[in-house]
LONU-646108 format. One record per residue (C-alpha): chain; residue number from 1; residue in one letter; x, y, z. Coordinates in nm, 2 decimals. Layout:
N
<"A",NUM,"A",<X,Y,Z>>
...
! end
This chain:
332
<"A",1,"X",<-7.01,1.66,-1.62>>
<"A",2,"X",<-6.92,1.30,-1.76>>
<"A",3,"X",<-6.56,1.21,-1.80>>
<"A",4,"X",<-6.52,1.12,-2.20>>
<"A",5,"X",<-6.28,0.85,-2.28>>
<"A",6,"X",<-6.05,0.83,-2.58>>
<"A",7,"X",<-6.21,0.64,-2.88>>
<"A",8,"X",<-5.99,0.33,-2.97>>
<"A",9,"X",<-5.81,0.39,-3.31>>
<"A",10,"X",<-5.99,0.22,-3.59>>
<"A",11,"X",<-5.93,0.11,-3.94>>
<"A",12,"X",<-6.04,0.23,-4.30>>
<"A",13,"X",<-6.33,-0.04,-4.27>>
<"A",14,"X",<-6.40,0.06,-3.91>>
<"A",15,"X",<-6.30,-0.21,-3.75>>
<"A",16,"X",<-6.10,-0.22,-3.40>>
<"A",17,"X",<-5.76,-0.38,-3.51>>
<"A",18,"X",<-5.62,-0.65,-3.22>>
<"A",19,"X",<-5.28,-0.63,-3.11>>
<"A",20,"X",<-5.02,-0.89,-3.21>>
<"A",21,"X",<-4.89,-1.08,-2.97>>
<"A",22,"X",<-4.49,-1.13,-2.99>>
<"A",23,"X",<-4.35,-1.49,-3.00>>
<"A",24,"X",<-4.32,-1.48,-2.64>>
<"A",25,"X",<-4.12,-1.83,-2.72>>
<"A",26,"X",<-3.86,-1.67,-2.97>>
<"A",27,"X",<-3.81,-1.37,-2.71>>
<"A",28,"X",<-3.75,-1.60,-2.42>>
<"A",29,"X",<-3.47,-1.83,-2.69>>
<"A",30,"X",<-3.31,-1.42,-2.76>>
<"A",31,"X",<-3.32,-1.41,-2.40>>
<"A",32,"X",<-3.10,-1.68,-2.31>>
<"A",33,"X",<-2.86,-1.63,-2.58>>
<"A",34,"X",<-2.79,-1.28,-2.47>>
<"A",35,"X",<-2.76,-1.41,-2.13>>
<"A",36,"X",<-2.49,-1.66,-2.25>>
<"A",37,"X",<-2.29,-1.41,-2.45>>
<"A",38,"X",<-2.30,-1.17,-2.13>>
<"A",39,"X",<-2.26,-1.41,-1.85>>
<"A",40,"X",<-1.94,-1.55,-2.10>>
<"A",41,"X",<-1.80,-1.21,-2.16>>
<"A",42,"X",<-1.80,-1.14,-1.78>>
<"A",43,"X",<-1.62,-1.42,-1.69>>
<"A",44,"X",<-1.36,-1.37,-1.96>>
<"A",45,"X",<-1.15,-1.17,-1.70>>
<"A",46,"X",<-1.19,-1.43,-1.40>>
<"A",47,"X",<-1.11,-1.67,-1.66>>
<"A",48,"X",<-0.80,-1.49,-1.80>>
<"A",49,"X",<-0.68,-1.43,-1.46>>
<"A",50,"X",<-0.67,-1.76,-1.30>>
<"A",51,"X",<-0.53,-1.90,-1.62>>
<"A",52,"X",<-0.21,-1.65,-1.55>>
<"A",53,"X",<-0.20,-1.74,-1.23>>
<"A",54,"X",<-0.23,-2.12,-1.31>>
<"A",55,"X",<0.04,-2.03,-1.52>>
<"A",56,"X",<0.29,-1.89,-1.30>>
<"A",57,"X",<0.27,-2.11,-1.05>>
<"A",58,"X",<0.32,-2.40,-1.25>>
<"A",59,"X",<0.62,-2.29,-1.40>>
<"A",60,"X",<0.77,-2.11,-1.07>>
<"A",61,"X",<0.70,-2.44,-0.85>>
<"A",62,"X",<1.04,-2.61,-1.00>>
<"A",63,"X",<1.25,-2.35,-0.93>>
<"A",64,"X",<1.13,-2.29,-0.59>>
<"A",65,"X",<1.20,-2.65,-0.52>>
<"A",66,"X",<1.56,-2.62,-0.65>>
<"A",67,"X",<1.65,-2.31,-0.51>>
<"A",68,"X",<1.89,-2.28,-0.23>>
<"A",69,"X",<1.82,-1.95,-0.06>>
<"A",70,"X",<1.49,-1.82,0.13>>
<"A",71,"X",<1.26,-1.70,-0.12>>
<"A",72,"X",<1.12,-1.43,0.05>>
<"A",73,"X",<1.44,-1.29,0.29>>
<"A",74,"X",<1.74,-1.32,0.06>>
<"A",75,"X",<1.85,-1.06,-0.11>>
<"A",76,"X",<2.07,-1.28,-0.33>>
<"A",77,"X",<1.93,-1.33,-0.70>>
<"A",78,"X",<2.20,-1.60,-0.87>>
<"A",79,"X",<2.07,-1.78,-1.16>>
<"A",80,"X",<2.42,-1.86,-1.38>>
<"A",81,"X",<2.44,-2.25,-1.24>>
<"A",82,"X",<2.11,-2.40,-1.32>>
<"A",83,"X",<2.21,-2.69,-1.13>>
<"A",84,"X",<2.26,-2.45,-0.78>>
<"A",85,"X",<2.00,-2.14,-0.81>>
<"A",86,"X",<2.00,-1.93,-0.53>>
<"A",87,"X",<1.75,-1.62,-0.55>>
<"A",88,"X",<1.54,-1.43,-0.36>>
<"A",89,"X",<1.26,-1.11,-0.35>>
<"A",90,"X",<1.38,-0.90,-0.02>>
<"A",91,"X",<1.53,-0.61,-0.22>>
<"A",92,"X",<1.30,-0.65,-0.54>>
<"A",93,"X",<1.03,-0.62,-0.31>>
<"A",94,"X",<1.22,-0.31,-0.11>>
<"A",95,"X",<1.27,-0.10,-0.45>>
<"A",96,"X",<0.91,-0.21,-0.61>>
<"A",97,"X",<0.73,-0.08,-0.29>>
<"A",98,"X",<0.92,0.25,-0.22>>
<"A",99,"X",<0.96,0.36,-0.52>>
<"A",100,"X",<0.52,0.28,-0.61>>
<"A",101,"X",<0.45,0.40,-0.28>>
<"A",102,"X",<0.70,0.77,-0.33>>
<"A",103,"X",<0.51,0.77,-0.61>>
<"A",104,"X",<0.17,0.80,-0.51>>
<"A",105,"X",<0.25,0.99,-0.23>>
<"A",106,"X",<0.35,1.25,-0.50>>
<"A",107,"X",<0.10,1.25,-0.77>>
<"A",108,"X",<-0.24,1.16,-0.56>>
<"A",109,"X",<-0.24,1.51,-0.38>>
<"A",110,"X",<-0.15,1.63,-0.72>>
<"A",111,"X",<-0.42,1.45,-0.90>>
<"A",112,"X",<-0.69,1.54,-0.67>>
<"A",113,"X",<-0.63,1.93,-0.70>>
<"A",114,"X",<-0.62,1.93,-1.07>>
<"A",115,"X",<-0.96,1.73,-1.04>>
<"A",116,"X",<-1.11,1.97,-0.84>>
<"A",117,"X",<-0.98,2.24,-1.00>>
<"A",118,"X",<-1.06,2.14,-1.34>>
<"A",119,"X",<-1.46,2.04,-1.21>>
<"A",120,"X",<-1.56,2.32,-0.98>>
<"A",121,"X",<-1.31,2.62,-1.06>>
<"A",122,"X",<-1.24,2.64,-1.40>>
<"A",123,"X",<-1.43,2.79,-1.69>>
<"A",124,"X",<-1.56,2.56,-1.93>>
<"A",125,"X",<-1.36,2.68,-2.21>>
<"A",126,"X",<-1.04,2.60,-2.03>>
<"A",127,"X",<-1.14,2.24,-1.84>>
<"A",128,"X",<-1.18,2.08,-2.17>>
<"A",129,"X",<-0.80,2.15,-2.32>>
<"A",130,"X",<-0.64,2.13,-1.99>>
<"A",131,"X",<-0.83,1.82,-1.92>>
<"A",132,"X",<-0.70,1.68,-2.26>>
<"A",133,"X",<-0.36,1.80,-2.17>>
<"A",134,"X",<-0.33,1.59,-1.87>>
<"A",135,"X",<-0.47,1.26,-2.02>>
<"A",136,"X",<-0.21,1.28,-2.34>>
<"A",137,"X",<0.03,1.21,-2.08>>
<"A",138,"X",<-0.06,0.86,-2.05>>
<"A",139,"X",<0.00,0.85,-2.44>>
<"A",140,"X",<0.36,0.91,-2.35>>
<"A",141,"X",<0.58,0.60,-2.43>>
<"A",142,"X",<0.75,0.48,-2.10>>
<"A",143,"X",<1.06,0.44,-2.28>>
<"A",144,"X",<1.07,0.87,-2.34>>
<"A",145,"X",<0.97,0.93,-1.99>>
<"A",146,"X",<1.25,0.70,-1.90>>
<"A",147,"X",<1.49,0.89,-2.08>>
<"A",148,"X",<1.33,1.21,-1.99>>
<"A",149,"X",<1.43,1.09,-1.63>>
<"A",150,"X",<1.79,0.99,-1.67>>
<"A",151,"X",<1.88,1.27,-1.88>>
<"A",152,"X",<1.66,1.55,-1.75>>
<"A",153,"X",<1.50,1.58,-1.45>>
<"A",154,"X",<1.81,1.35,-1.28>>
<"A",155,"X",<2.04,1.64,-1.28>>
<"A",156,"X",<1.76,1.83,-1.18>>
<"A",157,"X",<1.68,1.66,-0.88>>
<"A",158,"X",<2.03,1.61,-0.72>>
<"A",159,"X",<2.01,1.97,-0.54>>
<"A",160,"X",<1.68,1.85,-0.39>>
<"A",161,"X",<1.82,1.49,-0.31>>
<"A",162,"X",<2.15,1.69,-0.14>>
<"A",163,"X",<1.92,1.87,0.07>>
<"A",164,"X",<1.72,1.63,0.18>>
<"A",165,"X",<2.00,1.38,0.25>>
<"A",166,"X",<2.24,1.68,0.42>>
<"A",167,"X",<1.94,1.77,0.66>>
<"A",168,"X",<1.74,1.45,0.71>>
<"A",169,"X",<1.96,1.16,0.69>>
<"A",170,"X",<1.84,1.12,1.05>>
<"A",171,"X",<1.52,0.98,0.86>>
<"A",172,"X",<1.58,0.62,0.69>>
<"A",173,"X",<1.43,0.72,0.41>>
<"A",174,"X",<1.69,1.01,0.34>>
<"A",175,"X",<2.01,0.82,0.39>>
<"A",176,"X",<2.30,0.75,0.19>>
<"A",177,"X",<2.23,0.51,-0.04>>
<"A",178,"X",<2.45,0.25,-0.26>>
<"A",179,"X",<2.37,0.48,-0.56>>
<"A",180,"X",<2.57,0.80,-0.61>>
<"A",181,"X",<2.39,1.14,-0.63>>
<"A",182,"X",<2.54,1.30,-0.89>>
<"A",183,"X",<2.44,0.99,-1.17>>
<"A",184,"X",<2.07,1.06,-1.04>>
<"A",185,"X",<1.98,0.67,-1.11>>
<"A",186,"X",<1.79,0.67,-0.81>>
<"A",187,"X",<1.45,0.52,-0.62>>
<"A",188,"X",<1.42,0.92,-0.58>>
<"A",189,"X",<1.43,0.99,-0.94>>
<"A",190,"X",<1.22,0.67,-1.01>>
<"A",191,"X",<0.95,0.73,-0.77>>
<"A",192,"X",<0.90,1.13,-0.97>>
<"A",193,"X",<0.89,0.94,-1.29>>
<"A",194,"X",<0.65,0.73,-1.23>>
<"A",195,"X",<0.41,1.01,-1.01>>
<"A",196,"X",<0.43,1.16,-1.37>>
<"A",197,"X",<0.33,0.84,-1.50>>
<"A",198,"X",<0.03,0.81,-1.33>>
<"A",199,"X",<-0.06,1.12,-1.25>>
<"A",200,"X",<-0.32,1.12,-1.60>>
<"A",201,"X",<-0.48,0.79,-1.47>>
<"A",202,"X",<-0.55,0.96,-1.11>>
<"A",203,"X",<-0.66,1.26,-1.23>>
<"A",204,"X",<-0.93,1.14,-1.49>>
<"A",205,"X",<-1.06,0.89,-1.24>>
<"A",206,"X",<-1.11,1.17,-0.99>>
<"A",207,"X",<-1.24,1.41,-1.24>>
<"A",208,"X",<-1.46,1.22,-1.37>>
<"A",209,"X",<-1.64,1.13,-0.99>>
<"A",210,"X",<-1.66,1.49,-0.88>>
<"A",211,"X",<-1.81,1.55,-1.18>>
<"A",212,"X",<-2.08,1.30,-1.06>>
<"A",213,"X",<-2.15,1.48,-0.75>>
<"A",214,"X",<-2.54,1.59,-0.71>>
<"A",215,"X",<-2.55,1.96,-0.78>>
<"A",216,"X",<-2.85,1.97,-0.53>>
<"A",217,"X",<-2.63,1.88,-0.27>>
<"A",218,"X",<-2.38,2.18,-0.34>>
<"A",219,"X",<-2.63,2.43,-0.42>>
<"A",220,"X",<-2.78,2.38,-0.09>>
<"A",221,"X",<-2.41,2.45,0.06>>
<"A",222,"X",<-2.37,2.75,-0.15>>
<"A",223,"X",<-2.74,2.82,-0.01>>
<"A",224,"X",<-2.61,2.75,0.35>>
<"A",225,"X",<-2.32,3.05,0.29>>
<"A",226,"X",<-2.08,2.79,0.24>>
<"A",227,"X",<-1.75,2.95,0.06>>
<"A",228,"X",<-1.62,2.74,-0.24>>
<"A",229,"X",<-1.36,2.57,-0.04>>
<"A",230,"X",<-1.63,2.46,0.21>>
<"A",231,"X",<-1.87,2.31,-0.06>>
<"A",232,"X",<-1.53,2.11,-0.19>>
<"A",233,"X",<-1.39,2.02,0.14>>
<"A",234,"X",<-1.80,1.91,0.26>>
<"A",235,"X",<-1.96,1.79,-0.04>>
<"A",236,"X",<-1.72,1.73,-0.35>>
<"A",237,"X",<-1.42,1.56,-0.15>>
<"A",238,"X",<-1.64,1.30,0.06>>
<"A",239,"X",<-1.87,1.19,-0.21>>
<"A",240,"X",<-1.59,1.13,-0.45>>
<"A",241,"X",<-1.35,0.97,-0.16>>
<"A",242,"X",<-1.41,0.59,-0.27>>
<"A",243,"X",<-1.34,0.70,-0.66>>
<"A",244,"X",<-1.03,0.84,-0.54>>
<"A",245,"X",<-0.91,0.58,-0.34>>
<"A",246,"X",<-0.97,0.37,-0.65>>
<"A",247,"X",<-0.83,0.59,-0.91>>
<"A",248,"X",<-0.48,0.59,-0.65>>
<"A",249,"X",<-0.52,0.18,-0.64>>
<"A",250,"X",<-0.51,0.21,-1.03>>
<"A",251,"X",<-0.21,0.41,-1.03>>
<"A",252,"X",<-0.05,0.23,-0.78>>
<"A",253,"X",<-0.10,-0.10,-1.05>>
<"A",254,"X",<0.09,0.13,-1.33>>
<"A",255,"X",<0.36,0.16,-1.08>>
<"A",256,"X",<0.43,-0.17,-0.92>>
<"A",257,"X",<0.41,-0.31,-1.28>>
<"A",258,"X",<0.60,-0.01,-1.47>>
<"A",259,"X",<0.91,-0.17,-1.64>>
<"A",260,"X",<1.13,0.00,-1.92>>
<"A",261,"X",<1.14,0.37,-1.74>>
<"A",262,"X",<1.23,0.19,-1.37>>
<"A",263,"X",<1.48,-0.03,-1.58>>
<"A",264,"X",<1.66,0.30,-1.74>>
<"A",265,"X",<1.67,0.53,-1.40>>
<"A",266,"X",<1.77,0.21,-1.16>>
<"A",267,"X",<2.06,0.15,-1.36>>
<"A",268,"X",<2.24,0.01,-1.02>>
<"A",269,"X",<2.24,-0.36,-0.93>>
<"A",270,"X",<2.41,-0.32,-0.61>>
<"A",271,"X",<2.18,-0.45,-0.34>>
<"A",272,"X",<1.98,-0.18,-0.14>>
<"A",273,"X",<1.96,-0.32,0.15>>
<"A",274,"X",<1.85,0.02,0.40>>
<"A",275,"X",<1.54,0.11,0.23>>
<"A",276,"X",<1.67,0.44,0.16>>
<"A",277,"X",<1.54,0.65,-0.17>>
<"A",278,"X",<1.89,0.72,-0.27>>
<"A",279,"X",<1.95,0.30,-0.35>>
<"A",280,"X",<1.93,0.22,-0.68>>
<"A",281,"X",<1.85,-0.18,-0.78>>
<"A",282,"X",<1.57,-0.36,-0.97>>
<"A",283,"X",<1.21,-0.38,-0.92>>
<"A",284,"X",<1.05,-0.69,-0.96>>
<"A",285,"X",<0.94,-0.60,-1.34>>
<"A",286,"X",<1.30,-0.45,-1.41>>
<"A",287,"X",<1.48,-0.76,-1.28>>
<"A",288,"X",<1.28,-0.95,-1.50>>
<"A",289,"X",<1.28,-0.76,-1.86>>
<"A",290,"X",<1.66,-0.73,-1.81>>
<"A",291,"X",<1.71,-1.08,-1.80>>
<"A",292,"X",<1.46,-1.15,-2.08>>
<"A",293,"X",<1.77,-1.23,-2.33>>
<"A",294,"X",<1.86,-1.52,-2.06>>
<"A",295,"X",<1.48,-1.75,-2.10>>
<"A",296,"X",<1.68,-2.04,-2.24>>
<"A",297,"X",<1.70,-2.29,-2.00>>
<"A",298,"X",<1.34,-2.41,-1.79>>
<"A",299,"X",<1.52,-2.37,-1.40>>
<"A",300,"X",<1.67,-2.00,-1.43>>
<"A",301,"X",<1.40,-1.92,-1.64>>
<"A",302,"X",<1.11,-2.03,-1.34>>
<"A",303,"X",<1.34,-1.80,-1.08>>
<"A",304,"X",<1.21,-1.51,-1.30>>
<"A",305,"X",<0.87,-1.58,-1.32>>
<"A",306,"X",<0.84,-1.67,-0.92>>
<"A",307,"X",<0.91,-1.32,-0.90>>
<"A",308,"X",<0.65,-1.24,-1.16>>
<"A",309,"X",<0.45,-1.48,-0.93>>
<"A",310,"X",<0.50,-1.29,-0.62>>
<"A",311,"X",<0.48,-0.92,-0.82>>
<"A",312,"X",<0.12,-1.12,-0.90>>
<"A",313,"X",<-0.01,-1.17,-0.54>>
<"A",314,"X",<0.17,-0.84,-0.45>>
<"A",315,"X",<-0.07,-0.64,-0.70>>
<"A",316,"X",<-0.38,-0.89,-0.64>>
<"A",317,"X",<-0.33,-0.81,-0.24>>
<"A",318,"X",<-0.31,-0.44,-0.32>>
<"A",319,"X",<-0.64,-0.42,-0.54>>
<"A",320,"X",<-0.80,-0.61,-0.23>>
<"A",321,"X",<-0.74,-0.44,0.05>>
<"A",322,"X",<-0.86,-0.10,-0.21>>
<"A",323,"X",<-1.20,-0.26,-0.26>>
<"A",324,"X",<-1.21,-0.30,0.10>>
<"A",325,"X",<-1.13,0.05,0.16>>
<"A",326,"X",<-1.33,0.22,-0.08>>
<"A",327,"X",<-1.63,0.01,0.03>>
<"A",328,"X",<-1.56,0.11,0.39>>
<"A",329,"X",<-1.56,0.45,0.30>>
<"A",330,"X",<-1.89,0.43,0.10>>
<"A",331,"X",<-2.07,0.24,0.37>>
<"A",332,"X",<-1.92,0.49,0.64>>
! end
């Protein structure tokens, strides 16, 4: 028995028609020009970048030269005599990292188990509004969650903060700080804030990644006899452990830059000093948007953006060692 090929397709006139050919030399012209507009959108964001960073530097390199304290030790931040600056990032740096770091301590754990939670446990019809529930948080206006803070959950806080400094003041972290309790305009109160800040970004980054993970692998867990918690803890968690670890480094950009809700809480401007959670102070974005009525003169002006300068690096170093991190883990 003979194998019968297809006939080729014919015309009315039954004739074979040929195949046209494309301009293989107007394709290969398309070709490059979608290759410019892609390679130039891509490098829109290097671009953008090291133009910032050109910027800041050129404009912090005068004050640096004329001021009169150590940059990076003094806790001193004196720009009222142009002619004699005298300013330094120790306690910006202090209050930006505790109060970012408190932060994502809070909302990661959080984030991960309303991820799970919404991906693996819940019924469809609820994951989808609950899902929406937690990203219209980041819609939020920083300036309500500020007030929300101060006014709010400040009050509500200083029983917990009384506790924790009565029975662990042993613990640096815990002690008294230059703030008083009872205003609630502490690193404590900020770092809550801004865990609620970023807990939306966290939480749809992670969602969104254990979504990803290959059902055949947890079928063949449930196969095994593994219990839910198992096929989470086995399969869900360690594929989705690099998303995590950059959803947190996202979060952890909200927080070191957040400005107007840290500048409400940290109402303080006495210098911290003990790295304590009961200081108030300024972070490095607070210290600058509260002098932002002051950008008159070039000299004071440049102390503010060196600390924009270093908040730059500070955020740049962070996103670094997270990409470093997260590609361990994947390789690993």
């Amino acid at each position: 028995m003979t194998r019968s090929s297809a006939a080729p397709p014919v015309d009315q006139a039954g004739r074979v028609p040929t195949l046209k050919v494309a301009n293989t030399r107007a394709l290969g012209r398309a070709d490059r020009i979608f290759h410019a507009i892609a390679s130039t959108a891509g490098s829109t964001v290097v671009i953008a970048v090291v133009l910032i960073a050109v910027f800041l530097l050129v404009r912090a390199i005068p004050s640096l030269g004329a001021n009169t304290a150590n940059f990076f030790t003094s806790s001193q931040f004196d720009t009222t005599n142009p002619l004699r600056l005298a300013f330094g990032i120790r306690d910006l740096f202090m209050v930006t990292v505790l109060s970012s770091l408190s932060a994502l301590v809070l909302a990661v754990p959080i984030a991960i188990g309303i991820a799970v939670f919404l991906t693996q446990y819940a019924p469809t019809r609820l994951s989808r509004p609950f899902g929406a529930m937690v990203d219209l948080l980041a819609a939020v206006p920083s300036i309500v969650f500020g007030l929300w803070g101060i006014f709010v959950l400040a009050p509500t806080l200083k029983p917990i903060a009384e506790f924790l400094n009565r029975n662990l003041e042993w613990l640096f972290l815990f002690k008294a700080g230059n703030v008083s309790l009872v205003g609630g305009g502490t690193i404590f109160t900020a770092a809550v804030v801004l865990s609620v800040m970023i807990l939306p970004i966290v939480t749809s980054v992670s969602r969104e990644v254990f979504r990803q993970t290959p059902r055949m692998q947890i079928e063949a867990a449930l196969a095994l006899g593994a219990t839910k918690w198992e096929v989470v803890r086995m399969t869900v968690l360690p594929f989705g452990r690099s998303g995590v670890i950059a959803a947190s480094m996202l979060g952890l950009g909200r927080a070191l830059g957040e400005t107007v809700a840290v500048l409400i809480i940290l109402r303080a401007s006495a210098h911290p000093g003990n790295w304590s959670l009961f200081d108030g102070g300024y972070t490095f974005a607070s210290k600058i948007a509260s002098a932002a009525s002051e950008f008159s003169e070039a000299l004071p002006t440049g102390a503010y953006i060196s600390a924009g300068l270093a908040l730059f690096v500070l955020t740049f170093i962070v996103n670094v060692v997270a990409r470093a991190v997260a590609g361990g883990k994947v390789n690993g």
